[in-house]
C-alpha positions in Angstrom: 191.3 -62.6 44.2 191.4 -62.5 40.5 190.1 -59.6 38.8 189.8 -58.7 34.8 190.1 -55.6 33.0 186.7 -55.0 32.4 185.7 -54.4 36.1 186.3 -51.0 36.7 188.5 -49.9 33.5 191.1 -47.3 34.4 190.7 -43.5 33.1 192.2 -44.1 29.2 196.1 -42.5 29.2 196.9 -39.8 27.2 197.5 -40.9 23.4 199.9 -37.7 22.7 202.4 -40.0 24.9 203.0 -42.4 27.5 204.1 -46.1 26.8 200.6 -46.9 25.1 201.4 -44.6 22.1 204.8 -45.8 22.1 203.5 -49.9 21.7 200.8 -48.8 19.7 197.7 -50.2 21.9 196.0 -46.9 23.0 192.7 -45.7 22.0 194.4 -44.4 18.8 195.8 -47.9 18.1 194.1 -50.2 15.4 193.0 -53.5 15.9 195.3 -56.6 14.6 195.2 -57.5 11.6 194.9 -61.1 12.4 191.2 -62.3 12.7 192.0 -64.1 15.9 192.5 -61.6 17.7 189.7 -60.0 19.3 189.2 -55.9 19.1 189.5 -54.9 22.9 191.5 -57.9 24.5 193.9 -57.4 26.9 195.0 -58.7 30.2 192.4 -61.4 31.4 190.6 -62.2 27.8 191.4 -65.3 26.3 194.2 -64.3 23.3 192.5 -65.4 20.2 195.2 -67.7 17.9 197.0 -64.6 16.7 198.1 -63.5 19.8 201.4 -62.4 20.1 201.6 -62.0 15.9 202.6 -59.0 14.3 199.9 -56.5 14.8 200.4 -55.1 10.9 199.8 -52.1 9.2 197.6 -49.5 11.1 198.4 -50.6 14.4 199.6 -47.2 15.5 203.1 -45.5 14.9 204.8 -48.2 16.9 208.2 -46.4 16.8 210.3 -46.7 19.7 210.5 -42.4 19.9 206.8 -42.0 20.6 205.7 -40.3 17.8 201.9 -40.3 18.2 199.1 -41.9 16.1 198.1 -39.4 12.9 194.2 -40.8 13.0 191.9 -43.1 14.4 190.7 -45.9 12.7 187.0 -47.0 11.9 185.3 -48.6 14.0 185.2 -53.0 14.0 181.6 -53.9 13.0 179.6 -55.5 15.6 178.7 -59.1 15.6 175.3 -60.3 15.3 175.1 -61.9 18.5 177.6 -61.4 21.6 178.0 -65.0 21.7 179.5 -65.0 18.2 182.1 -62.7 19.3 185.9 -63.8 20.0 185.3 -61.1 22.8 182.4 -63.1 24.8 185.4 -65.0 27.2 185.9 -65.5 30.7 187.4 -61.7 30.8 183.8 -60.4 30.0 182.6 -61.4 33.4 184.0 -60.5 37.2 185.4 -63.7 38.3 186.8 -63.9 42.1 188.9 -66.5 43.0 187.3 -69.7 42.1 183.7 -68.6 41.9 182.9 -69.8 38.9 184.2 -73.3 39.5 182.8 -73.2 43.1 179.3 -72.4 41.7 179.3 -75.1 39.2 180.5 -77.5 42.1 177.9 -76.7 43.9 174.9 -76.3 41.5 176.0 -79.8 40.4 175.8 -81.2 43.8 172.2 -79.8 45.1 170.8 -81.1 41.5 171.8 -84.5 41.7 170.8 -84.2 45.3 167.4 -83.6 44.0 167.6 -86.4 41.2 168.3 -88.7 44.4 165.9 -88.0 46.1 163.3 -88.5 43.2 164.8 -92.0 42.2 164.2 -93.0 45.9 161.1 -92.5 46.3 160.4 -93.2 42.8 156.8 -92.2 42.8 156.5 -89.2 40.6 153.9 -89.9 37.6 153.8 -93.7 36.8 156.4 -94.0 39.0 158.9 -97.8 38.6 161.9 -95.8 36.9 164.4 -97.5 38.8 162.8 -101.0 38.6 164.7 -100.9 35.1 168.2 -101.2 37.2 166.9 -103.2 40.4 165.2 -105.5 38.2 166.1 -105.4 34.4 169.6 -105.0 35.1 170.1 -107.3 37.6 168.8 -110.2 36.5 171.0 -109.7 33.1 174.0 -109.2 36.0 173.1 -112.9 37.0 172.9 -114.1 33.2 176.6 -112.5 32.8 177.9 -114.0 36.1 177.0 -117.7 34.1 179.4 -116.6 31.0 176.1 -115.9 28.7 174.6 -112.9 26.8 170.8 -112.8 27.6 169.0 -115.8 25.9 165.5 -115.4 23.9 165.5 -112.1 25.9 163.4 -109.5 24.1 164.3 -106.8 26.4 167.8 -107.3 25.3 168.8 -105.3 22.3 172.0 -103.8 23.4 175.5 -104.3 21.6 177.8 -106.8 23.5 180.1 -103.7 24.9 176.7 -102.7 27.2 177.4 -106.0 29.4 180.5 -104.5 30.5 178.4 -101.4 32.0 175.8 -103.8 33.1 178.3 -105.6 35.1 180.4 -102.5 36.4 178.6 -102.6 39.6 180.4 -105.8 40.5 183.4 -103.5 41.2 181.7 -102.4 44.3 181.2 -105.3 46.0 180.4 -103.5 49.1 176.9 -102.1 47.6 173.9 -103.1 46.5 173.6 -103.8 42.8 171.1 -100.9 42.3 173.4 -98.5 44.9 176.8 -99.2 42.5 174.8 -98.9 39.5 173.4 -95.0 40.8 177.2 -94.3 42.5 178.7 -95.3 38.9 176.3 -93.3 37.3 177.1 -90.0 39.3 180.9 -90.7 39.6 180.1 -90.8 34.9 178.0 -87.6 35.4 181.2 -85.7 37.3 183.7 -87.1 34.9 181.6 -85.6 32.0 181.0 -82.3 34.3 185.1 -81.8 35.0 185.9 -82.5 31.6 183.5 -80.3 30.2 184.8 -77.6 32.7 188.1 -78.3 32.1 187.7 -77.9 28.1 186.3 -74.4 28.4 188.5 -73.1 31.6 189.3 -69.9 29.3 185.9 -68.8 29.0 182.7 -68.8 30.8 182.1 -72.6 31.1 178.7 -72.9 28.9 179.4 -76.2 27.8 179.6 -77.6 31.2 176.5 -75.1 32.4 174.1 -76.6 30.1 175.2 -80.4 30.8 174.7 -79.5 34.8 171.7 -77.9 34.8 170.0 -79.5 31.4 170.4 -83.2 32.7 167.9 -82.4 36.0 165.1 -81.3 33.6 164.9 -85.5 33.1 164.3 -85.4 36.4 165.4 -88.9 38.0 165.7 -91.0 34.9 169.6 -90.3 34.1 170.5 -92.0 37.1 167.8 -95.3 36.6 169.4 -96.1 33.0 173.4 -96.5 31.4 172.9 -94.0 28.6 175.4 -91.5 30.9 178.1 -93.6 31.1 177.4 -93.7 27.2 177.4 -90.4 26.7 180.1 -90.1 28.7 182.3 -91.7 26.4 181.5 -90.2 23.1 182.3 -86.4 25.5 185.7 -87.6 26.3 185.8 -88.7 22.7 185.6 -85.8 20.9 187.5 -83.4 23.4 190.1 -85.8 22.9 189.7 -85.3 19.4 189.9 -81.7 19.6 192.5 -81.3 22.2 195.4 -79.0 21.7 198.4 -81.3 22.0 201.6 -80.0 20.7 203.6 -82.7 22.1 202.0 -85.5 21.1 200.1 -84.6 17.9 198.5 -87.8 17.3 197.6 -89.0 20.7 194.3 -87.0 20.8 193.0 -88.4 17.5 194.4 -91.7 18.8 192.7 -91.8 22.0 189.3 -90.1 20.6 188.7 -93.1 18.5 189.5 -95.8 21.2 186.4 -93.9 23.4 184.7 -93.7 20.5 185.3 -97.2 19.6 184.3 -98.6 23.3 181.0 -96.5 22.8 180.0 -97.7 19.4 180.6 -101.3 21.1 178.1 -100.2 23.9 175.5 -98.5 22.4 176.2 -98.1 18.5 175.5 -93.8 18.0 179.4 -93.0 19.8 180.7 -93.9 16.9 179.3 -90.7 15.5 181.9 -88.6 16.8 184.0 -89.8 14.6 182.0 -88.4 11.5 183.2 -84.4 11.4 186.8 -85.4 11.9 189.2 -83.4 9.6 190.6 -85.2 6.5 194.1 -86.5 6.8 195.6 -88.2 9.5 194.0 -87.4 12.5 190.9 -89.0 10.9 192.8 -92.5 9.7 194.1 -92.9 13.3 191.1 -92.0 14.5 188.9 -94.8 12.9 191.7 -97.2 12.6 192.1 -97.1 16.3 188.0 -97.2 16.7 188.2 -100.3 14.8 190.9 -102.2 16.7 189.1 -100.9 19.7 185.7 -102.7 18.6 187.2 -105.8 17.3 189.4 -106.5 20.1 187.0 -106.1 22.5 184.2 -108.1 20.4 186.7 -110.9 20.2 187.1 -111.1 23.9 183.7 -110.8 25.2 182.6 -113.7 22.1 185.7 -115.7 24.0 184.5 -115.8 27.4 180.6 -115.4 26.9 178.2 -117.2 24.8 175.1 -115.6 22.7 177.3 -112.5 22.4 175.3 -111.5 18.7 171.9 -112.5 20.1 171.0 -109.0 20.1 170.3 -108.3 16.4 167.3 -110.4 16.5 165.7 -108.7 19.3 166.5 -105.5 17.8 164.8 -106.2 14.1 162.1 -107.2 15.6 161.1 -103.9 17.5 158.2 -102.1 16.1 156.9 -98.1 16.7 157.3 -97.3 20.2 154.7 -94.7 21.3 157.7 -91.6 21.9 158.6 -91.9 18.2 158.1 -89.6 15.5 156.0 -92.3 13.7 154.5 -92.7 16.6 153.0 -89.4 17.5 151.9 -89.6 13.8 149.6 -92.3 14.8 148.9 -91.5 18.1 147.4 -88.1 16.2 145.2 -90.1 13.4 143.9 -92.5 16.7 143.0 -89.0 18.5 140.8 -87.8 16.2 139.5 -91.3 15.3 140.9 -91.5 11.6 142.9 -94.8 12.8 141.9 -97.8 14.8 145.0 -99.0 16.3 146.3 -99.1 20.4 149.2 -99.1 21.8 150.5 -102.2 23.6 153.6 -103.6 26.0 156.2 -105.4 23.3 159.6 -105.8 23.5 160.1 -103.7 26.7 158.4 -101.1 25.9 154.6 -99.8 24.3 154.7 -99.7 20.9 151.2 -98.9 18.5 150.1 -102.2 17.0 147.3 -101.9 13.7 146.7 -101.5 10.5 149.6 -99.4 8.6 152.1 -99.4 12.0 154.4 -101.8 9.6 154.7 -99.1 6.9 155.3 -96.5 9.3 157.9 -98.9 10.8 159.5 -99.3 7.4 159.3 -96.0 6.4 161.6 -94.8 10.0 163.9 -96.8 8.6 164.0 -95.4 4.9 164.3 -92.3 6.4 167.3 -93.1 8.3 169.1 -94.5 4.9 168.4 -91.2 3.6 170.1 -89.8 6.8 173.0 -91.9 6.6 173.4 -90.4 2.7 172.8 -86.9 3.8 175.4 -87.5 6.3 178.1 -89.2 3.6 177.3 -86.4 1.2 178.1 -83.7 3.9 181.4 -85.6 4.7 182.2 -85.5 0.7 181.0 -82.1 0.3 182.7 -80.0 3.0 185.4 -77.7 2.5 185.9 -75.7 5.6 186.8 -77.0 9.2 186.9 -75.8 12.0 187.6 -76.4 15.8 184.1 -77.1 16.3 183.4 -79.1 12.7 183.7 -82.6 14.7 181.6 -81.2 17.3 179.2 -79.8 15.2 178.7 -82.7 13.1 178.2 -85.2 16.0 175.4 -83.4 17.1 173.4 -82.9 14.2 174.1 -86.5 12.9 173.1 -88.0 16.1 169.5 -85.9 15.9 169.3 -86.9 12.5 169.5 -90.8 13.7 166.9 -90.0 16.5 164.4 -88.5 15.3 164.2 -91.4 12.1 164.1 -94.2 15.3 161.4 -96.0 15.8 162.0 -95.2 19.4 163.3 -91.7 21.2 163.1 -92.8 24.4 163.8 -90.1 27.2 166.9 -91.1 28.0 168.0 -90.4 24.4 168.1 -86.9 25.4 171.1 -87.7 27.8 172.9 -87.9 24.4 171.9 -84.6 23.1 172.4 -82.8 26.2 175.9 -84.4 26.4 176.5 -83.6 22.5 175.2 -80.1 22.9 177.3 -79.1 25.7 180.6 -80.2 24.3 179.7 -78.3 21.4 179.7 -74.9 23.9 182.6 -75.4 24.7 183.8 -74.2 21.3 183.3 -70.3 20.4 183.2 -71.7 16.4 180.4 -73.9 17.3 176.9 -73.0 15.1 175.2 -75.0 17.5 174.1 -72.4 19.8 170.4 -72.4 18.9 170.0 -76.0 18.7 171.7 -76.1 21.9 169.0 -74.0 23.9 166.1 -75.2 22.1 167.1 -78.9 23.5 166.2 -77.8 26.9 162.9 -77.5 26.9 162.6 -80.7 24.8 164.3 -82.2 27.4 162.2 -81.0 29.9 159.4 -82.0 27.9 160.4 -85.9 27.7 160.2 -86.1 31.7 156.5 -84.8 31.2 155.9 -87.6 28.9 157.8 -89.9 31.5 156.9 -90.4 33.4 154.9 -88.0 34.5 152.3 -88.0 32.0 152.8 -92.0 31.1 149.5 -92.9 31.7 147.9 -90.2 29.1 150.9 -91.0 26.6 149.8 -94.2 26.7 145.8 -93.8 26.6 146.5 -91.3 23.8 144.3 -88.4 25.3 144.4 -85.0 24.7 147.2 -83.8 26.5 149.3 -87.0 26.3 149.4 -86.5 22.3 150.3 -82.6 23.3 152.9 -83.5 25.0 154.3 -85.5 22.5 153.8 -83.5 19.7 155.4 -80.8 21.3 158.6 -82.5 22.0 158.9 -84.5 18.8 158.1 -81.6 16.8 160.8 -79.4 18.6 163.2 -82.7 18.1 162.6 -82.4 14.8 163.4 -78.8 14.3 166.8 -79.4 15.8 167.2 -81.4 13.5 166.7 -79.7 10.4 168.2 -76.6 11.6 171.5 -78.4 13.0 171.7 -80.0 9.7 171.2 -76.6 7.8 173.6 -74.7 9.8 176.5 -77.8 9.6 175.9 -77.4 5.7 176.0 -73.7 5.3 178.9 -73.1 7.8 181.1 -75.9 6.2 180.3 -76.8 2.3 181.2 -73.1 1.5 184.8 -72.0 1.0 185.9 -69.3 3.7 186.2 -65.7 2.4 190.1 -64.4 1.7 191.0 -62.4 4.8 191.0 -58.9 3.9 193.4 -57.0 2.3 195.8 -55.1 5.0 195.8 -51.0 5.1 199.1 -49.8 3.6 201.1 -47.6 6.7 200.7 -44.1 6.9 
């Protein structure tokens, strides 16, 4: 059994002697000069990066003869929020054994569970989620298995990497089509899980908590479409990126832009992790092995499948799907009768068709340039890195991109979710907010689908509620990610403060 220093804290020792005085950290001894070091952490807290530095001037007497301390010092300030602090670790809670791990094992387990359970009886609102894998999928399976790309195919608007996921579930030849694609999918989820656990094993795992619990509140639709195994790889990507790897320096930029490089191939946005990447070489080998990646494996899918570029037109052609921020625009003006439009089935999905939906469709995409601007000014602009920058950056770009799509389908949560959570995993992150207000969001696509498809669709009352809700907290994310990205990295750190001179 593992216990911390914080459980039941023995009575303090006498600061006239003992070994404390002598060492100087007693109750009379000052707190390290160093700024990674946390006031208060000791045996069982994570050491911050100063640990084991020289503690500095006012850190007690520190003689070897015991001579005690001659005052106290202030008191640290407190920190505005007690996730903020360098002293909200693992050590903060009573851990026993492996109960944390066991927990999150276990939560993980009776959730997806319950996610199977949904997606087998697939009934739940409009019900059909899965018939996008049994049926959709499948059928581009057989395409693949004749050496072509989908041909004349509006449904498919996918980057050539995404026929690699759409055939994975030839690997388990033993299974049905739609039981490989779900067992993939789960086997995805756990990877993301473990490495999200295994990224914050120092501290209470709230990166991996918020991935666990979050994804459930999409109810069954995770498992019925391939945005996981997505997501999955722009995760690994960036705690590749931000691994600690003294021995091999440049593997983890190396290896964080071959993910990133495979997911930009599958489904374009991965390639976003590589925006907040630190200037200097862990960026050029970064997107320098992202490249290669792409063009390698571009080159051999174009070499042993036809119509491997056939994509682009179906994806130019796609108008404002009914979830969109445009969309909810127009959904509001046909609601109280100020537009004539409907909403009908195109290109796999509903999308408004009327007078002005062409503007609106042109002006998603305008706002998207502007985006892509904001995002390239940012990059120019910054001064200050962090840990979490890369992390940081990822996120609020990727919200950025979605909420200017003409789309936002549900399952683009399973990317926000995933960015959010790897963000926790970092005590710099400023993502925290944005982070918790993405749940109920979340939660709030599965009420749109599909459990209240039908009045999405119709454009009733609480259909349009729905929808303005969720867009309208996607958007704030948004903003506020990109404000706090700004703020937190275009300003030039402070000079640590000045040390006290000795006694």
């Amino acid at each position: 059994m593992t216990t911390h220093r914080n459980r039941t804290p023995p009575p303090p020792p006498d600061p006239d002697s003992g070994p404390d005085a002598a060492r100087g950290t007693g109750p009379h001894a000052s707190p390290s000069s160093d700024p990674g070091t946390a006031p208060g952490s000791g045996a069982g807290a994570d050491p911050g990066p100063g640990a084991g530095a020289d503690p500095g001037p006012g850190a007690g007497t520190g003689t070897d003869t015991g001579t005690k301390a001659t005052c106290a010092p202030p008191p640290t300030a407190l920190t505005s929020s007690p996730f903020d602090s360098d002293t909200f670790t693992s050590a903060t809670f009573v851990q026993v054994g492996r109960g944390p791990a066991l927990s999150l094992t276990v939560v993980w387990t009776l959730t997806r569970a319950g996610m199977l359970l949904l997606l087998l009886r697939d009934s739940l609102g409009v019900g059909g989620v899965g018939r996008e894998v049994y049926v959709l999928y499948q059928h581009w399976y057989r395409q693949f298995g004749h050496g072509t790309f989908p041909v004349n195919d509006v449904t498919w608007q996918y980057p050539p990497g995404a026929g690699l996921v759409i055939m994975s579930p030839g690997a388990l030849p033993w299974l049905t089509y739609f039981q490989a694609f779900v067992a993939l999918t789960l086997l995805a989820d756990a990877a993301v899980t473990l490495a999200l656990a295994r990224a914050d094993s120092r501290r209470v795992t709230h990166g991996a908590w918020v991935w666990v619990c979050g994804l459930p509140l999409l109810l069954h639709i995770p498992l019925a479409r391939y945005d996981v195994q997505v997501t999955a790889l722009a995760v690994l990507a960036l705690l590749a990126l931000t691994s600690r790897t003294p021995a091999v320096p440049r593997l983890g930029g190396m290896l964080g832009g071959v993910l990133a490089g495979l997911g930009a191939l599958v489904k374009v946005w991965p390639v976003l992790a590589l925006i907040g990447t630190p200037r200097g070489r862990t960026t050029r080998d970064a997107w320098i092995a992202a490249a290669a990646t792409a063009a390698t494996l571009l080159a051999t899918l174009a070499l042993f499948f036809s119509h491997s570029l056939g994509f682009l037109r179906q994806q130019g052609s796609r108008g404002v799907q009914i979830e969109s921020l445009g969309g909810t625009a127009l959904a509001l003006a046909q609601w109280a009768g100020a537009w004539p439009g409907t909403a009908q089935y195109r290109y796999g999905a509903f999308e408004y068709v009327g007078p002005y939906v062409s503007s609106v469709g042109r002006l998603a995409l305008l706002l998207t340039v502007l985006a892509f601007v904001w995002v390239l000014v940012w990059r120019l602009r910054a001064r200050t890195w962090t840990e979490a920058t890369p992390l940081d950056a990822a996120l609020a770009a990727v919200l950025l991109f979605t909420v200017t799509s003409r789309v936002i389908s549900p399952q683009y949560m399973i990317w926000l979710l995933g960015l959010a959570a790897v963000c926790l995993t970092s005590r710099r992150t400023v993502m925290r907010p944005v982070a918790l207000m993405l749940l109920p969001a979340a939660g709030l696509s599965s009420l749109a689908y599909p459990v209240l498809y039908d009045e999405v669709v119709a454009g009733s009352l609480p259909g349009v509620a729905v929808m303005v809700v969720r867009n309208g907290l996607l958007l704030a994310c948004a903003l506020l990610a990109a404000r706090r990205l700004w703020t937190s990295t275009t300003r030039p750190e402070p000079p640590p403060p000045a040390s006290q001179p000795r006694e």
